[in-house]
C-alpha positions in Angstrom: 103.5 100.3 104.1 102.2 101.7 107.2 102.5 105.7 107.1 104.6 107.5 109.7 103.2 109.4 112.0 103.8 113.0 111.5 106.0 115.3 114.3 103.1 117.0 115.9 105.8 119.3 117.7 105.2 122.4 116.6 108.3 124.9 116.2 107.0 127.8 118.2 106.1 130.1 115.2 101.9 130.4 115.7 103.5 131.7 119.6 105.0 135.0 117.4 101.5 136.1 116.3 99.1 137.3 118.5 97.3 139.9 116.3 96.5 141.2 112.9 99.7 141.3 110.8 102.0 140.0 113.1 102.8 137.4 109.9 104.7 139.8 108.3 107.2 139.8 110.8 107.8 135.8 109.9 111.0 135.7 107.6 110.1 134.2 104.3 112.1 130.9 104.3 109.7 129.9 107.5 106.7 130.3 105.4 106.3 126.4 105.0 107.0 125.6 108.4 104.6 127.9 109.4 102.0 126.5 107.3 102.4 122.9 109.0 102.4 124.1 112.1 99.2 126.0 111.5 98.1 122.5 109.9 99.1 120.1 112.6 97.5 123.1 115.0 93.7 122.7 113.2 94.0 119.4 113.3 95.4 118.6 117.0 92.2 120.8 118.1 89.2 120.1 115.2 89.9 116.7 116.6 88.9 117.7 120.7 86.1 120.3 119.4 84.7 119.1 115.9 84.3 121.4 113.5 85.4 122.3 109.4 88.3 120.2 108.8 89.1 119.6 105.1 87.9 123.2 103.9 89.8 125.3 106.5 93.1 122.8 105.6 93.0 123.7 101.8 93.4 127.4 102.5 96.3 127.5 104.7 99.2 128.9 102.4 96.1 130.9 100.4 95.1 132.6 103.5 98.4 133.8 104.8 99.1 134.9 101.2 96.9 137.2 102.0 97.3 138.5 105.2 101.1 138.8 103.9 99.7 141.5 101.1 97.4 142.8 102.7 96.6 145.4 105.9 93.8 143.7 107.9 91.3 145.5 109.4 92.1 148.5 106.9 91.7 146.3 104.1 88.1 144.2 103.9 88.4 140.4 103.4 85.3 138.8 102.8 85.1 134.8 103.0 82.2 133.1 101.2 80.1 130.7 103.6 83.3 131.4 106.5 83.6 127.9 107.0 87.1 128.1 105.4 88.1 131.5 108.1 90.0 129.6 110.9 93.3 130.3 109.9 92.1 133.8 109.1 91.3 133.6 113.1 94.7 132.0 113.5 96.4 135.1 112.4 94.4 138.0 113.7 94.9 136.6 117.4 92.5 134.4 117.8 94.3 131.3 118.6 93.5 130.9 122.3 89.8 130.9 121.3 89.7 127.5 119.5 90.0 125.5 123.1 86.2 126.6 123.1 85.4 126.7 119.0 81.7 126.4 118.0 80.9 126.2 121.8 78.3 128.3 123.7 79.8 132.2 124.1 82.8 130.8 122.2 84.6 131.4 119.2 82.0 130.7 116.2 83.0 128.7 113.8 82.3 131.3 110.7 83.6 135.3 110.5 81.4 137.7 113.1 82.1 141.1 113.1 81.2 141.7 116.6 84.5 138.8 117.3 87.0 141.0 115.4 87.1 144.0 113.3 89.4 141.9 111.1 85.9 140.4 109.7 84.4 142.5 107.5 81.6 140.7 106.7 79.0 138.0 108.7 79.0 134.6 106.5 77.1 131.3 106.8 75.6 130.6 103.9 77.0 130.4 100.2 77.4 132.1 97.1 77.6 135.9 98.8 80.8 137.1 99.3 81.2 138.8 95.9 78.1 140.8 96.1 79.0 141.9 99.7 82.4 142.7 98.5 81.3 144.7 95.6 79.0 146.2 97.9 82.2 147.0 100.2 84.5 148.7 97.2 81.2 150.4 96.5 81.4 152.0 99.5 85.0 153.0 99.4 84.5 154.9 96.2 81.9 156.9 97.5 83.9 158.1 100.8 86.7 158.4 98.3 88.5 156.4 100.6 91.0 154.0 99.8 91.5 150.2 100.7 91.6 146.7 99.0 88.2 144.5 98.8 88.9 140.9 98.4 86.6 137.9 98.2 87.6 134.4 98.8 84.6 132.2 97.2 85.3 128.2 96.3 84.0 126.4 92.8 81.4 124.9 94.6 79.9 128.4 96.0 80.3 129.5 92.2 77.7 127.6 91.4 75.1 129.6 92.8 72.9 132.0 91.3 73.8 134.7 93.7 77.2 134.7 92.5 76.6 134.9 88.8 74.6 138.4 89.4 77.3 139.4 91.6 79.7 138.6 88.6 77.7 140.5 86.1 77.4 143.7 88.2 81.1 143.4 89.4 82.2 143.8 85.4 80.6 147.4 85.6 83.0 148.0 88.2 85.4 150.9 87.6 88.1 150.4 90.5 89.9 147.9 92.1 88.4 144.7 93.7 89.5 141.3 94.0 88.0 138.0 93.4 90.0 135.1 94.6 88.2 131.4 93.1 89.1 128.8 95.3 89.0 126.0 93.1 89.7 122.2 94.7 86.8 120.4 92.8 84.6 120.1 95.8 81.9 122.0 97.6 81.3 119.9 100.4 80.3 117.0 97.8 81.6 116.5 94.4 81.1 119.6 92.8 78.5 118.9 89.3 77.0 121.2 86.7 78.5 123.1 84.0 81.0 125.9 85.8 82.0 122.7 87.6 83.1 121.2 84.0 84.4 124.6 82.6 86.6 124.9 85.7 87.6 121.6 85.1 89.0 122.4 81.3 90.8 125.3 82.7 92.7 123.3 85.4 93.4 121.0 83.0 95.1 123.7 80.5 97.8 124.5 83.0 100.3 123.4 80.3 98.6 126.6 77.6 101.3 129.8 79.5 104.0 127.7 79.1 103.4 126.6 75.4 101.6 130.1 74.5 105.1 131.1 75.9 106.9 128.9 73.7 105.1 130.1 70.5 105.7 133.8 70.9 109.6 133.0 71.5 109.4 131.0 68.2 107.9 133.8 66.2 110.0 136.4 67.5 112.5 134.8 66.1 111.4 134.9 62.6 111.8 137.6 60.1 108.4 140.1 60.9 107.6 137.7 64.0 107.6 140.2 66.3 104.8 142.4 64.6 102.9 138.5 64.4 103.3 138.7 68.2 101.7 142.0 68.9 99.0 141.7 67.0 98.4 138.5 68.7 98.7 140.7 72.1 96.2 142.8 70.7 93.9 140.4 69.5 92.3 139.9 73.2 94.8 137.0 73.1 93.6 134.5 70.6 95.9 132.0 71.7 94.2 131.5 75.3 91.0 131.7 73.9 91.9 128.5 71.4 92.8 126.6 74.2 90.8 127.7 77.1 86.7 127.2 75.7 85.0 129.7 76.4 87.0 132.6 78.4 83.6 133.0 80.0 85.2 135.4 82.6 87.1 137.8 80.2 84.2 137.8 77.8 81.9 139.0 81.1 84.4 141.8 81.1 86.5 140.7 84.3 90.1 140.2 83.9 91.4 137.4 84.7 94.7 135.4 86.4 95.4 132.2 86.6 95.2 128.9 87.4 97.8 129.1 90.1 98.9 126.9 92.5 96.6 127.5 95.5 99.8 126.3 97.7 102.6 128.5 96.6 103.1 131.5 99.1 105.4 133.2 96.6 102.9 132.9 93.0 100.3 133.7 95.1 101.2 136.8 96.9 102.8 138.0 93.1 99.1 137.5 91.7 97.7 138.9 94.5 100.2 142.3 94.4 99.6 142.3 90.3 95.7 142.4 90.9 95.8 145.4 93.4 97.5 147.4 90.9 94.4 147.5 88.6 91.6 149.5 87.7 89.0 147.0 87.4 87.4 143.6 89.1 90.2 140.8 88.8 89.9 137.5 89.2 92.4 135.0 90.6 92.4 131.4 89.8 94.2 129.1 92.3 93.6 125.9 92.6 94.1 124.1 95.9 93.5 120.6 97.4 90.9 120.7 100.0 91.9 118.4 103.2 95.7 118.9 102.5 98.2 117.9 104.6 96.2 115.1 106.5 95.6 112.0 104.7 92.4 111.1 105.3 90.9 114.4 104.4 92.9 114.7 101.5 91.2 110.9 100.6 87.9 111.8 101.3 87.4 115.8 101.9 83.2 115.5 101.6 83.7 113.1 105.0 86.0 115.3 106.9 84.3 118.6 105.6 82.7 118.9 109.1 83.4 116.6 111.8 82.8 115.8 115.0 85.3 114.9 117.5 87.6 112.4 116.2 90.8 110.0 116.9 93.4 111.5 114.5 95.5 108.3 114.1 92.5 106.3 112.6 89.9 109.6 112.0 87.2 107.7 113.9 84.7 109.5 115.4 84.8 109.6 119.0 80.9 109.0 119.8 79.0 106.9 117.4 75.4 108.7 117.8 72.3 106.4 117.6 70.2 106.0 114.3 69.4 109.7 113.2 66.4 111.3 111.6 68.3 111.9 108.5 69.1 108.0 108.5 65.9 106.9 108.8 64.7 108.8 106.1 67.1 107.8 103.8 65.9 104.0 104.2 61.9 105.2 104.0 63.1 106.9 100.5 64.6 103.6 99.2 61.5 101.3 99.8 59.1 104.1 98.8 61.4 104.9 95.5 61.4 100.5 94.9 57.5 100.8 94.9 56.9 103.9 93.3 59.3 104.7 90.2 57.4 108.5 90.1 59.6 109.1 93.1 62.5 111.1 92.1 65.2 112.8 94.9 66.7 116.4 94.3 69.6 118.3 96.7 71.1 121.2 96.9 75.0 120.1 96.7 74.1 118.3 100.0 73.8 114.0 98.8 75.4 113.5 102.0 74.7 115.6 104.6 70.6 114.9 103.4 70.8 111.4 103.7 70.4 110.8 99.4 74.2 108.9 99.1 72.0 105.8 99.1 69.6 107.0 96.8 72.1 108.6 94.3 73.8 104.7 94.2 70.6 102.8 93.6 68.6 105.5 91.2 71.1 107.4 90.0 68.9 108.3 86.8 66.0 109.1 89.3 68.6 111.6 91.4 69.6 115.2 90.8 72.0 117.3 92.4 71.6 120.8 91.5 75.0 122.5 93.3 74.5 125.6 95.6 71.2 126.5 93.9 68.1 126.1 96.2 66.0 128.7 94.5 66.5 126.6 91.0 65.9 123.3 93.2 62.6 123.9 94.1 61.4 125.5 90.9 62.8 122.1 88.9 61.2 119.9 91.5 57.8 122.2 90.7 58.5 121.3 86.9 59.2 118.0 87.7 55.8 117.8 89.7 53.9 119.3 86.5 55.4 116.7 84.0 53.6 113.7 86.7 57.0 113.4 88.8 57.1 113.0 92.4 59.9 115.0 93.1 61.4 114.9 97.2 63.6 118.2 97.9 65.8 117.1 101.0 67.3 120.5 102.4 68.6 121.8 105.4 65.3 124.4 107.1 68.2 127.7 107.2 68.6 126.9 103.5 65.3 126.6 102.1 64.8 130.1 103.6 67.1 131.3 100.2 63.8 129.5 98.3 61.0 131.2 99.9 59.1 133.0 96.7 60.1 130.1 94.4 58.2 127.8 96.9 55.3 130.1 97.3 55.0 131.1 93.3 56.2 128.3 91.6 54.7 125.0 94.0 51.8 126.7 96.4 49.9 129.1 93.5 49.3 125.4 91.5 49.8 122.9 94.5 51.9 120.6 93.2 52.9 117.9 95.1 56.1 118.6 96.1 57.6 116.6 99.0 60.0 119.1 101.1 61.8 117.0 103.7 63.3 120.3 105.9 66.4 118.3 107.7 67.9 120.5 110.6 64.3 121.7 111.9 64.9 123.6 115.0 68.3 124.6 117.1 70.9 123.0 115.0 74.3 123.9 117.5 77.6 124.3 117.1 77.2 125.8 113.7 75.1 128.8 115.1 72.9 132.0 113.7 73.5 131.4 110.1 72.3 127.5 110.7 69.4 127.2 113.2 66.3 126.2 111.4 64.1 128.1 113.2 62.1 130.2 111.1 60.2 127.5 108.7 57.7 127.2 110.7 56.5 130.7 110.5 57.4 131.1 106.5 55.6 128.1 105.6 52.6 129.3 107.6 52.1 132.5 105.7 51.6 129.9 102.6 48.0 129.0 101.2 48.1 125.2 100.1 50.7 124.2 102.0 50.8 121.3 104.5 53.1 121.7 107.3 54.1 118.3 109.3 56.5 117.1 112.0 57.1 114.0 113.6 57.1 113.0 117.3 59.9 110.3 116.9 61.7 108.2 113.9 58.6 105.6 113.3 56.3 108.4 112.8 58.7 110.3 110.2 58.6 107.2 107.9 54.9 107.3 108.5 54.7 110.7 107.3 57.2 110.7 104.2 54.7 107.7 103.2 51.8 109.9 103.6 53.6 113.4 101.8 54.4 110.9 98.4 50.5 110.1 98.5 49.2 113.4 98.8 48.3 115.4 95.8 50.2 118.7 96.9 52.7 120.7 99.0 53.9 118.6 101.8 56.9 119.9 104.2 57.8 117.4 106.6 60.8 119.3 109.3 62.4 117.2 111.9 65.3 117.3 113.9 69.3 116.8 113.5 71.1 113.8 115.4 69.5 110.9 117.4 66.0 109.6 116.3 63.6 110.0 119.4 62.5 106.2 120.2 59.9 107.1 122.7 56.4 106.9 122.3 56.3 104.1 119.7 53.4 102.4 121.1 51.5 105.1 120.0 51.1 105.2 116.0 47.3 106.2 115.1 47.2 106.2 111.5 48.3 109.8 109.7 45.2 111.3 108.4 45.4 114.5 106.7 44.9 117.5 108.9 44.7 115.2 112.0 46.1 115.3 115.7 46.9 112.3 117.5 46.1 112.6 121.2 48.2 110.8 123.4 47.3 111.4 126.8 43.6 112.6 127.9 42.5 114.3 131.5 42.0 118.3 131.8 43.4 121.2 133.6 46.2 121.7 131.2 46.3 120.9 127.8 49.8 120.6 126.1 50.2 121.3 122.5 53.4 119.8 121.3 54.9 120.2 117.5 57.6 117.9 116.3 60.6 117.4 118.1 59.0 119.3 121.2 56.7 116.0 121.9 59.3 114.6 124.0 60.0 117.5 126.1 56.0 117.8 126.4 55.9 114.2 127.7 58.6 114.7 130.4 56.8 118.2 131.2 53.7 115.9 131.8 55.4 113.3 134.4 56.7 116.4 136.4 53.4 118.0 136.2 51.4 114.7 137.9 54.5 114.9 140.3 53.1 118.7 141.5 49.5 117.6 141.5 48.5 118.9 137.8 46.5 117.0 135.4 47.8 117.5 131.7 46.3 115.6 128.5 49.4 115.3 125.9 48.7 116.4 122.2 50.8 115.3 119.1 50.0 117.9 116.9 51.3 116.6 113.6 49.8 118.9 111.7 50.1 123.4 111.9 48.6 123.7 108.6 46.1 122.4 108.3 45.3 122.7 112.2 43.0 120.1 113.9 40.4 122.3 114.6 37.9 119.7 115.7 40.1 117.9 118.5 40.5 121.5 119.6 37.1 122.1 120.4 36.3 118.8 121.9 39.4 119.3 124.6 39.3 123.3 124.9 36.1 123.3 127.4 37.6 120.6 130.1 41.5 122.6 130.2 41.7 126.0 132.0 44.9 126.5 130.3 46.7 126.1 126.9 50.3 125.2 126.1 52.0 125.1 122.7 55.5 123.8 122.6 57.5 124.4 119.3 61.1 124.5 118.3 61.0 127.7 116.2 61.2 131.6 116.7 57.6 132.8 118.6 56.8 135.2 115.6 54.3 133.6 113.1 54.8 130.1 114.4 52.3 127.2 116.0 51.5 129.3 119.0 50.6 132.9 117.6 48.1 130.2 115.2 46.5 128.5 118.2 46.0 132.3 119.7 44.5 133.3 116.7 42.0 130.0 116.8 41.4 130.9 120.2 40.0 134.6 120.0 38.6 133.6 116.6 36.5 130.8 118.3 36.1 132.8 121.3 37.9 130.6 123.5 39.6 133.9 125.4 39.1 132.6 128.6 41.8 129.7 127.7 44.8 130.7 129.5 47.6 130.6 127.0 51.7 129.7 127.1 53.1 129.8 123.9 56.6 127.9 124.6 58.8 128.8 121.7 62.4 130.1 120.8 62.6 134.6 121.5 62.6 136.7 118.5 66.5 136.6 118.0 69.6 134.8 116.5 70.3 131.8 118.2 73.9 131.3 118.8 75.9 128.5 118.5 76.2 125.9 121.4 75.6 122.1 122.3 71.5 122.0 121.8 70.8 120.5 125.3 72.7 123.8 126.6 70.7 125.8 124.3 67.0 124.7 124.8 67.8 125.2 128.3 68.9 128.8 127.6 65.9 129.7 126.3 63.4 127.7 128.1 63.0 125.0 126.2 63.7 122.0 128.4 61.2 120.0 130.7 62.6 121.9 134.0 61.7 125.4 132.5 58.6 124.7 130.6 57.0 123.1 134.0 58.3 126.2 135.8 56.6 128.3 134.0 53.4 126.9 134.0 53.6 126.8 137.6 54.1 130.4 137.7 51.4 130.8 135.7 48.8 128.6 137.7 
């Protein structure tokens, strides 16, 4: 039977607030109409903008829960990754902002401080809220002031190593702080790993208050029962820890409440009240359903996680994008994994998002999904490598940041070959500063043994994850989100280690281009022979190692030098052609270095962005004119 269509009249209630705590003027029998109308709300305007759907959904009645107990700013309420804040945003007063949501110089799509003083903390990536939150209640005690600390972190985010530290140190704790575990068996893929299965046990034992309940009544019934009940009491309840394996929180020392139904206002905010009133760290168990209240997220939450603009009715996506780079390296994978049964794929709670569903289906034996854990990720893959694996680590570039020393101690010191395919190289978008991959370049650099690779277009990233699997160490391979660059296909010199291919050959100007930054190089070139200017065209390929010998043959016919790169200037592709310049003596070489400024790039539409900064065709040319 075809399902209704649900009244997406709302009843005027989100009109009432239009700053922090203005909820608590919402009687409590309105509570649940409230809740839909924030619902139908996200979803009338994720579905204009894009943005998180499914995670922001699930938090709806757990989110104004707490803004009902709670005084914001006073009190500090930190959300792990953010991604999950919007009705936070809702209801301090931000609802006007969502028209322009993840848009340039509108309202991000995570919690920023310098947005509201109702955020306490900057989020983007996972697993950090309880260590900034202890960090927060630290603080208090110190100033001897007094406010609530509460941190909202999901299963998924529990399953990184961050949080487990954070957990330790948070049982030393001795004053108040709150931990609220949004559990709804999903990160942004199927949650896996072993907190994934002990939460699992736990949501199962819903049944063990009511029946521990039963047994107490029974024995306080019987002649001496009640003195059988107290010692029970005092025997750090033995009856929960016969049910519940493990009690791995109350052995850690933390106190802990729950499972609770994630979507009842009134058990919620009674937990919530119960936990302020203690001297200790408390943890609160709800469990929620990420994607509630529209079907199709609730069917498939990992699809609607985050979303571009889609058609509600049907949850189509409005603008079907060309074959992406993350595409066509999911099919290269495939028929290298069919020829090679060394290959073996590892991800970071990302199967999806890295283009490894595929993979998982057709090797699942050969596939490993570590959760939220990219520091242990790389470190396995290195083990893997040193048992005669050929482990590939698909990751997004602003994540493998978190595995910087494991990639330099644990893969570079014994070059291992270890395939890192760095997926959102460059400005990323609407997902802003915590996202843009636009450091890797420069942290890779500063590693011995190391090869550093980008493509120019799709054909030549398959070209190059054939290479990386056949080379006996550290390959990263970064390219691009979205559309696959078709251009330039005609040209497909063989990849050779450590070599360029040049494209175009005359003099004057000599363009350097890196990756994703070919294309804009080529367009800089047409407008260039439009002004008169001669320009030869580079594909670099390769920053580390550098094609030092192409360099020297073209150097002495160019006048001036231009490296184009989609990554912060600091330590990246152009500060290493400077250096090979005043370390060959070429100091006469006029050089541009054409690169990102030494800052947090916001979030935006990437077109808008590159031209922000000086990245598209019109600027580059504009400033080599100025230049000349």
């Amino acid at each position: 039977m075809e399902e209704k269509k649900k009244n997406m009249e709302t009843s005027g209630l989100l009109d009432k607030i239009t700053k922090a705590n203005d909820i608590k003027n919402i009687p409590a029998k309105e509570y649940a109409a409230l809740a839909e109308e924030i619902r139908q709300f996200l979803i009338s305007n994720i579905s204009k903008t894009g943005g998180h759907l499914a995670s922001n959904l699930g938090v709806v009645e757990l989110t104004m829960a707490l803004h009902l107990s709670l005084d914001l700013p006073t009190d500090k309420l930190v959300w792990d990754v953010g991604h999950q804040s919007y009705t936070h945003k809702i209801l301090t007063g931000r609802k006007e902002g969502f028209r322009n949501l993840r848009m340039y110089e509108g309202l991000c799509g995570f919690p920023k401080r310098r947005e509201s003083d109702c955020d306490a903390f900057d989020t983007g990536h996972s697993s950090t809220s309880i260590s900034a939150a202890l960090g927060l209640a630290k603080a208090r005690d110190l100033q001897r002031e007094k406010y609530n600390v509460v941190a909202v972190i999901g299963d998924g985010a529990l399953s990184g190593g961050m949080a487990y530290e954070a957990l330790n140190n948070a049982a030393r704790l001795k004053s108040n702080m709150i931990i609220i575990l949004n559990d709804n068996n999903m990160s942004i893929s199927e949650n896996v790993g072993g907190m994934a299965t002990y939460l699992g046990k736990i949501r199962t034992s819903v049944k063990y208050n009511g029946f521990k309940d039963g047994i107490e009544k029974a024995l306080s019934s019987l002649p001496k029962g009640k003195t059988v009940v107290d010692r029970l009491r005092r025997s750090k309840d033995s009856i929960k820890r016969l049910f519940i394996p493990g009690m791995l929180f109350e052995d850690m020392g933390l106190t802990y409440i729950g499972p609770i139904d994630g979507h009842n206002i009134e058990q919620l905010m009674t937990a919530i009240h119960s936990a302020k009133q203690m001297k200790e760290a408390v943890i609160i168990h709800v469990v929620t359903k990420k994607g509630k209240g529209y079907q199709l997220a609730e069917k498939n939450p990992a699809k609607y996680h985050g979303v571009d603009p889609f058609v509600i009715e049907t949850g189509v996506v409005k603008k079907k994008s060309s074959m992406s780079y993350t595409e066509t390296f999911s099919m290269k994978l495939l028929e290298l994994a069919e020829a090679n049964d060394k290959i073996v794929a590892i991800t970071a709670a990302m199967p999806s998002g890295t283009g490894l569903t595929r993979f998982a289906k057709k090797y699942p034996k050969r596939f490993f999904d570590v959760g939220i854990a990219e520091e242990h990720a790389v470190t396995f893959a290195a083990g893997l490598a040193a048992g005669g694996m050929k482990p590939i680590v698909a990751i997004y570039s602003s994540f493998l940041q978190r595995a910087y020393d494991q990639i330099i101690h644990d893969v570079c010191i014994s070059s291992l070959p270890v395939v890192f395919a760095i997926d959102r190289a460059g400005i990323v978008g609407s997902d802003g500063e915590t996202h843009q991959g636009v450091f890797d370049i420069s942290y890779l650099l500063t590693m011995p043994n190391m090869t550093v690779m980008a493509p120019k277009n799709g054909q030549e990233l398959t070209n190059m994850l054939e290479f990386a699997v056949n080379h006996d160490g550290p390959v990263a391979i970064r390219y691009p989100r979205g559309k696959a660059y078709a251009g330039l296909e005609d040209y497909q010199t063989p990849i050779e280690y450590g070599k360029s291919e040049l494209i175009y050959r005359e003099e004057e100007i000599l363009l350097l281009a890196f990756g994703s930054m070919t294309e804009v190089a080529l367009q800089v070139r047409e407008r260039l022979k439009s002004t008169g200017h001669k320009a030869s065209l580079v594909n670099m390929r390769f920053v580390a190692p550098l094609d030092e010998s192409l360099l020297k043959e073209l150097l002495p016919s160019h006048k001036m030098v231009v490296t184009l790169e989609e990554n912060v200037e600091s330590g990246g592709f152009g500060q290493k052609i400077v250096g090979f310049l005043c370390k060959n003596n070429y100091n006469d070489n006029r050089c541009i270095r054409i690169a990102l400024p030494d800052t947090f790039i916001p979030q935006g539409d990437v077109e808008l962005l590159r031209k922000a900064y000086g990245l598209d065709a019109q600027a580059v040319v504009a400033t080599i004119l100025r230049q000349l």
